[in-house]
N, CA, C and O of each residue as an XYZ file, in Angstrom:
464
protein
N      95.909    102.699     77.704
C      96.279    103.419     78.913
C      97.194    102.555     79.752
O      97.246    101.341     79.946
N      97.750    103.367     80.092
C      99.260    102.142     81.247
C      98.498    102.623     82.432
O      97.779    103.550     82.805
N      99.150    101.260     82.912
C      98.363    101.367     84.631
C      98.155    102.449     85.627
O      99.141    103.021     86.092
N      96.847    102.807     86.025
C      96.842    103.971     87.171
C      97.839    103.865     88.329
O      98.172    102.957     89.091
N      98.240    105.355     88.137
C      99.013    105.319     89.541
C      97.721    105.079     90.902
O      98.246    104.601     91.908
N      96.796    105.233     90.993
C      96.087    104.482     92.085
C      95.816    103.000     92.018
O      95.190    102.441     92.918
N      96.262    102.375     90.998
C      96.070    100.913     91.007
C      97.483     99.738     91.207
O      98.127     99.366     90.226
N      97.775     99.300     92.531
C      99.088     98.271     92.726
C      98.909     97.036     91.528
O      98.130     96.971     90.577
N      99.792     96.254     91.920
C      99.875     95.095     91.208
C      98.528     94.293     90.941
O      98.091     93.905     89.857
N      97.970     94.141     92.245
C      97.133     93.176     92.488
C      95.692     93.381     91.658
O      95.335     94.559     91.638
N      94.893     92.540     91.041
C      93.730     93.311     90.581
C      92.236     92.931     90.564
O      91.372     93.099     89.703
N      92.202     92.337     91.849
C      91.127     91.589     92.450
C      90.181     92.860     92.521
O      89.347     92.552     93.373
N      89.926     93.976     92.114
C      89.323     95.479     92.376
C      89.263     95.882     91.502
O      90.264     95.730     90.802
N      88.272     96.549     90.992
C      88.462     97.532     89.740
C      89.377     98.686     90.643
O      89.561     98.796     91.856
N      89.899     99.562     89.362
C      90.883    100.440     90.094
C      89.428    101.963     90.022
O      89.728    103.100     90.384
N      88.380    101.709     89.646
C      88.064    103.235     90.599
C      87.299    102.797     92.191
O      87.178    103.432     93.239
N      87.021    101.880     91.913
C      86.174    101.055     93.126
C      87.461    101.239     94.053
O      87.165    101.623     95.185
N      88.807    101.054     93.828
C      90.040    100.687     94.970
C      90.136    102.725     94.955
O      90.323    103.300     96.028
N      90.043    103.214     94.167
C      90.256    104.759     94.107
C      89.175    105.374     95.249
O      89.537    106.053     96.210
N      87.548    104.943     94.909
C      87.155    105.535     95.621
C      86.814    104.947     96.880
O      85.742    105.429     97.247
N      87.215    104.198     97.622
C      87.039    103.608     98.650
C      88.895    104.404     99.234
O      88.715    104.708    100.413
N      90.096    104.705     98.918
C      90.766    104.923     99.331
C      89.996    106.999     99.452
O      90.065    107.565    100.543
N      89.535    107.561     98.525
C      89.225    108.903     98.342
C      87.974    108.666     99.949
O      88.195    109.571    100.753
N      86.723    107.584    100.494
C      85.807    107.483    101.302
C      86.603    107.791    102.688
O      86.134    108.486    103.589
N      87.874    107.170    102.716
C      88.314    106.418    103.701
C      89.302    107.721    104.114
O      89.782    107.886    105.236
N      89.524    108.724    102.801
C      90.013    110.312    103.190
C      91.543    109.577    102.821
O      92.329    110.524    102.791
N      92.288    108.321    102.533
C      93.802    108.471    102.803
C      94.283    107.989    103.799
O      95.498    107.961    103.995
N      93.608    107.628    104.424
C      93.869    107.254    105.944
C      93.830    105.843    106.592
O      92.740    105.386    106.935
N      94.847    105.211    106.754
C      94.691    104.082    107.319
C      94.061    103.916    108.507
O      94.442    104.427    109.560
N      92.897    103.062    108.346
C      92.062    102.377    109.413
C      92.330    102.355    110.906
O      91.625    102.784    111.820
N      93.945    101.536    110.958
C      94.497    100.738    112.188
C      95.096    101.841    112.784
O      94.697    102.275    113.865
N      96.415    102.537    111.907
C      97.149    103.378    112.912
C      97.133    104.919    112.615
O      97.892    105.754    113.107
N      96.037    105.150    111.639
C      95.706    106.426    111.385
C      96.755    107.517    110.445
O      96.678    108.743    110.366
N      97.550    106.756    109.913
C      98.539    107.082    109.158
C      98.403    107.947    107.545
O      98.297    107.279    106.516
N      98.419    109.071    107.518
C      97.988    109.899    106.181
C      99.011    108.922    105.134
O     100.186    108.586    105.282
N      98.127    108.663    104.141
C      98.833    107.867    102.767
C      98.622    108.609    101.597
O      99.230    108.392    100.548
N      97.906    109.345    101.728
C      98.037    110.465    100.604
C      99.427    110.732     99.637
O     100.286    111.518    100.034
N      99.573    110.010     98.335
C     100.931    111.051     97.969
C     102.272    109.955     98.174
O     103.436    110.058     97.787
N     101.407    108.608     99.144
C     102.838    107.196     99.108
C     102.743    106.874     97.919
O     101.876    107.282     97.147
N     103.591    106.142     97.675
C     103.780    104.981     96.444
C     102.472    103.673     96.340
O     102.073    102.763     97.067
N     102.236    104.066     95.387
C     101.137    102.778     95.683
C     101.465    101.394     96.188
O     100.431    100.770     96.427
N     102.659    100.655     96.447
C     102.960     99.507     96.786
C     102.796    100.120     98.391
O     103.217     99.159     99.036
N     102.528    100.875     99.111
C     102.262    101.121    100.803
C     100.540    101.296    101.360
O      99.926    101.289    102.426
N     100.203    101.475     99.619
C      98.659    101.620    100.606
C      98.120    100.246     99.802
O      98.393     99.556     98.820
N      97.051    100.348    101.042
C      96.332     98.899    100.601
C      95.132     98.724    100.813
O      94.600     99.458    101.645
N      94.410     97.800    100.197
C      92.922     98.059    101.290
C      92.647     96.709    101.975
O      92.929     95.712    101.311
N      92.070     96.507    103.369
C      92.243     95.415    104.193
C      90.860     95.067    104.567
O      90.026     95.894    104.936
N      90.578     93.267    104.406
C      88.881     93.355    104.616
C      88.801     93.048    106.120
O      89.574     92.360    106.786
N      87.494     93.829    106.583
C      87.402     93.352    108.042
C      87.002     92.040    108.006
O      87.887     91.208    108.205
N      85.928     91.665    107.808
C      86.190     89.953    107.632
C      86.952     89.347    106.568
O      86.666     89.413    105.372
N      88.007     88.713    107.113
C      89.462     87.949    105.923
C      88.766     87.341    104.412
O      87.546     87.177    104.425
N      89.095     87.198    103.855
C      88.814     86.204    102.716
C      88.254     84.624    103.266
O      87.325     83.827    103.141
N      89.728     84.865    104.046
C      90.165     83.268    104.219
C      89.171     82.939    105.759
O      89.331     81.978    106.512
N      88.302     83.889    105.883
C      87.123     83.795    107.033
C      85.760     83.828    106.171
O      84.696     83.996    106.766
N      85.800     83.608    104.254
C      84.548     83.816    103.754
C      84.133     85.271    103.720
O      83.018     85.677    103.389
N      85.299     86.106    104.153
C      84.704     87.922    103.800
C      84.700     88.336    102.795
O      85.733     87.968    102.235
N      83.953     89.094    101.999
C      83.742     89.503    100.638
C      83.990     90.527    100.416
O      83.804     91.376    101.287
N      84.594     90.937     98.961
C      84.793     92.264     98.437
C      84.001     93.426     98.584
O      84.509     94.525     98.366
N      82.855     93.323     98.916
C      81.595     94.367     99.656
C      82.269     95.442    100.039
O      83.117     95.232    100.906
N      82.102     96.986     99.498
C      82.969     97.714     99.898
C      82.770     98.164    101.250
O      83.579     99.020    101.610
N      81.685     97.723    102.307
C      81.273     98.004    103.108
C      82.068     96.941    104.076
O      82.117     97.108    105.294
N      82.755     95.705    103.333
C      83.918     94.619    104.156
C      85.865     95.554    103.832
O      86.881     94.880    104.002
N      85.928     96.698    103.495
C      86.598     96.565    102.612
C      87.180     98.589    103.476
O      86.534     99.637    103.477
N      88.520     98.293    104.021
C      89.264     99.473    104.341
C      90.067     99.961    104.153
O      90.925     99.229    104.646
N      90.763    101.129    103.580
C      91.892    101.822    103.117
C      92.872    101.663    104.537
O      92.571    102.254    105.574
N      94.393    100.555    104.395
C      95.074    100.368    105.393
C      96.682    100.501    104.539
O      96.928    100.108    103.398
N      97.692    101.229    105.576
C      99.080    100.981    105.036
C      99.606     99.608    104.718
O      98.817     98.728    105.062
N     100.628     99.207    104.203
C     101.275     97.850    104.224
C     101.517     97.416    105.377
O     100.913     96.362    105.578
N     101.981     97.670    106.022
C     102.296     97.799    107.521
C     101.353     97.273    108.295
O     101.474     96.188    108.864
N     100.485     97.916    108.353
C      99.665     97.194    109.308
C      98.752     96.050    108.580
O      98.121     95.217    109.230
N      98.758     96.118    106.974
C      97.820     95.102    106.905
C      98.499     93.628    106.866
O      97.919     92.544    106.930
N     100.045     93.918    106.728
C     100.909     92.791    106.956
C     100.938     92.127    108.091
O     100.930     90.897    108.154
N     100.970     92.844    108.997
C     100.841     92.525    110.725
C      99.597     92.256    111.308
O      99.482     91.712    112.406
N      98.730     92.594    110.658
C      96.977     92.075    111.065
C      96.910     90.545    110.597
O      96.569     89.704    111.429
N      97.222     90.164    109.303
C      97.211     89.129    108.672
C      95.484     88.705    108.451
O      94.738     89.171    107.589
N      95.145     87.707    109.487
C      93.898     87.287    109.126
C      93.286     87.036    110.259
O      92.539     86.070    110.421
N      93.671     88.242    111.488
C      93.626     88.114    112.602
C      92.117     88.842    112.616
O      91.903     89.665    111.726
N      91.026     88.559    113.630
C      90.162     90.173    113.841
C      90.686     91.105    114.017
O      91.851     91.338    114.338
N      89.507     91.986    113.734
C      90.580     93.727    113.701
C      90.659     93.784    115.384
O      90.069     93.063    116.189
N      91.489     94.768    115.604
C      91.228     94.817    117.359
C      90.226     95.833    117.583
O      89.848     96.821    116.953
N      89.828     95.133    118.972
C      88.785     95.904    119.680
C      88.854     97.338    119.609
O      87.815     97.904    119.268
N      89.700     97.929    119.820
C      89.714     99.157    119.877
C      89.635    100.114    118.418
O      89.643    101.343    118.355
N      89.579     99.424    117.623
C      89.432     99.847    116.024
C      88.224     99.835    115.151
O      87.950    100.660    114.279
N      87.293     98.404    115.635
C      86.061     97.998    114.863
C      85.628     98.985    114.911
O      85.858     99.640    113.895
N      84.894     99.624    115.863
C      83.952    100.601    115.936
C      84.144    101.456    115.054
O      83.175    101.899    114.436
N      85.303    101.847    114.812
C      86.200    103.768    113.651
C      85.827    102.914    112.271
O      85.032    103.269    111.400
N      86.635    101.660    112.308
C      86.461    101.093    110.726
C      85.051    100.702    110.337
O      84.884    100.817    109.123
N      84.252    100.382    110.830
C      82.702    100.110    110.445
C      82.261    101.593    110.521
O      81.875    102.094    109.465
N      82.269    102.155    111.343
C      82.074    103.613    110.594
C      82.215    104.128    109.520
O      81.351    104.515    108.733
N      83.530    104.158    109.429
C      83.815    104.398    107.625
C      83.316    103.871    107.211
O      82.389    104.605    106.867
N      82.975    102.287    106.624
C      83.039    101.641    105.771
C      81.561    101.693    105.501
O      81.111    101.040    104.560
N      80.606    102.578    106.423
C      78.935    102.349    106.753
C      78.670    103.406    105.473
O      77.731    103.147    104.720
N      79.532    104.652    105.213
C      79.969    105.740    103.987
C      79.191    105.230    102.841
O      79.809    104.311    102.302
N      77.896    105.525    102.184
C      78.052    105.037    100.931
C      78.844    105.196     99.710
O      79.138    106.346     99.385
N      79.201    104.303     99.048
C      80.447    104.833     98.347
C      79.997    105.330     96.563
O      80.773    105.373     95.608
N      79.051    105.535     96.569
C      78.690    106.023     95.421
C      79.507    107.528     95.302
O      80.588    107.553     94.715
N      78.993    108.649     95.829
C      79.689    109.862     95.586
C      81.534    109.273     95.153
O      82.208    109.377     94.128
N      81.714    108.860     96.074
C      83.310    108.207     95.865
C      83.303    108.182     94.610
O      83.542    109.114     93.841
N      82.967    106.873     94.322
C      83.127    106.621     92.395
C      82.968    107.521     91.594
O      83.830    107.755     90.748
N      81.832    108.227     91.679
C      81.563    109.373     90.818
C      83.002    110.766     91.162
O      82.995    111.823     90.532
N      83.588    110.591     91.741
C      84.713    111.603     91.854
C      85.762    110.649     91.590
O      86.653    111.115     90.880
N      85.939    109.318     91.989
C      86.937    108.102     91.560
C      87.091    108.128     89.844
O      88.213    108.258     89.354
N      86.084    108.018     89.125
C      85.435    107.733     87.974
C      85.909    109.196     86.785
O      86.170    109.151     85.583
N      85.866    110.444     87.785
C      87.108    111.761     87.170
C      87.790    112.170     87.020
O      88.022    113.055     86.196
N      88.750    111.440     88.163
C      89.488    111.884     88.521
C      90.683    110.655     87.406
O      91.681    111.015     86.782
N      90.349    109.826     87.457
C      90.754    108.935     86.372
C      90.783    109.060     84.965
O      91.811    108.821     84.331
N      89.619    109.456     84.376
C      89.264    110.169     83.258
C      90.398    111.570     83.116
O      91.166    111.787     82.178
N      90.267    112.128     83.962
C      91.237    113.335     83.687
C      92.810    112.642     83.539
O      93.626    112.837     82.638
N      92.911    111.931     84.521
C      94.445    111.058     84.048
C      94.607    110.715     82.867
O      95.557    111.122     82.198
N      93.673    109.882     82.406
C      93.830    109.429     80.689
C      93.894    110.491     80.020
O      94.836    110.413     79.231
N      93.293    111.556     79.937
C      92.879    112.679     79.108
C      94.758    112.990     79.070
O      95.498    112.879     78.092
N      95.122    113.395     80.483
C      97.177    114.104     80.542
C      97.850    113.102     79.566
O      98.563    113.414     78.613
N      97.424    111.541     80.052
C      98.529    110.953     79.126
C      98.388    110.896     77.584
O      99.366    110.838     76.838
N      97.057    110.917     77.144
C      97.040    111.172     75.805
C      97.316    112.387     75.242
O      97.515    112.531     74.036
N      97.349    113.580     76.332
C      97.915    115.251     74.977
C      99.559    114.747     75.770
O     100.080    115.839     75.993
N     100.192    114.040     76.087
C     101.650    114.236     76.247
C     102.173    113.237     75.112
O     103.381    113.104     74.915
């Protein structure tokens, strides 16, 4: 199988875990509320509320569907005040249902590229 179109370069994520945490999160960036539905995968991203480089972990519950844009400009800053509250919300989502629709929606992809 050649690479999912829901999966960028990077591959610190399995790609349904990055699928269904972007499917939890609805498409929607965290910071400026921006529909990503339907971009190029090099624009969406997912951004941890606690940094790496602060000891934050892949925990999908550390872990938010954000544009390039803003996760470029956040860097490894805290999120701002006015945001924690929306993004720990989401991220509180258990993400099981996710996967299990992440986990089909993928499957059905492989299935197109093998009858073409």
């Amino acid at each position: 199988m050649k690479q999912s179109k829901y999966q960028p370069l990077g591959r610190w994520i399995r790609v349904d875990k990055r699928l269904a945490i972007y499917l939890r999160d609805r498409w929607t960036c965290g910071l400026c509320g921006k529909n990503l539905e339907g971009l190029p995968r090099r624009q969406i991203t997912l951004d941890h509320i606690i940094p790496k480089s602060r000891q934050g972990g892949n925990d999908p519950t550390n872990i938010y569907t954000c544009c390039i844009e803003c996760n470029a400009s956040r860097q490894d800053k805290p999120l701002p005040a006015d945001k924690e509250q929306h993004i720990k919300k989401i991220t509180s989502r258990p993400l099981e249902p996710y996967l299990w629709k992440a986990r089909k929606m993928l499957e059905d992809e492989k299935s197109r590229e093998s009858e073409s």
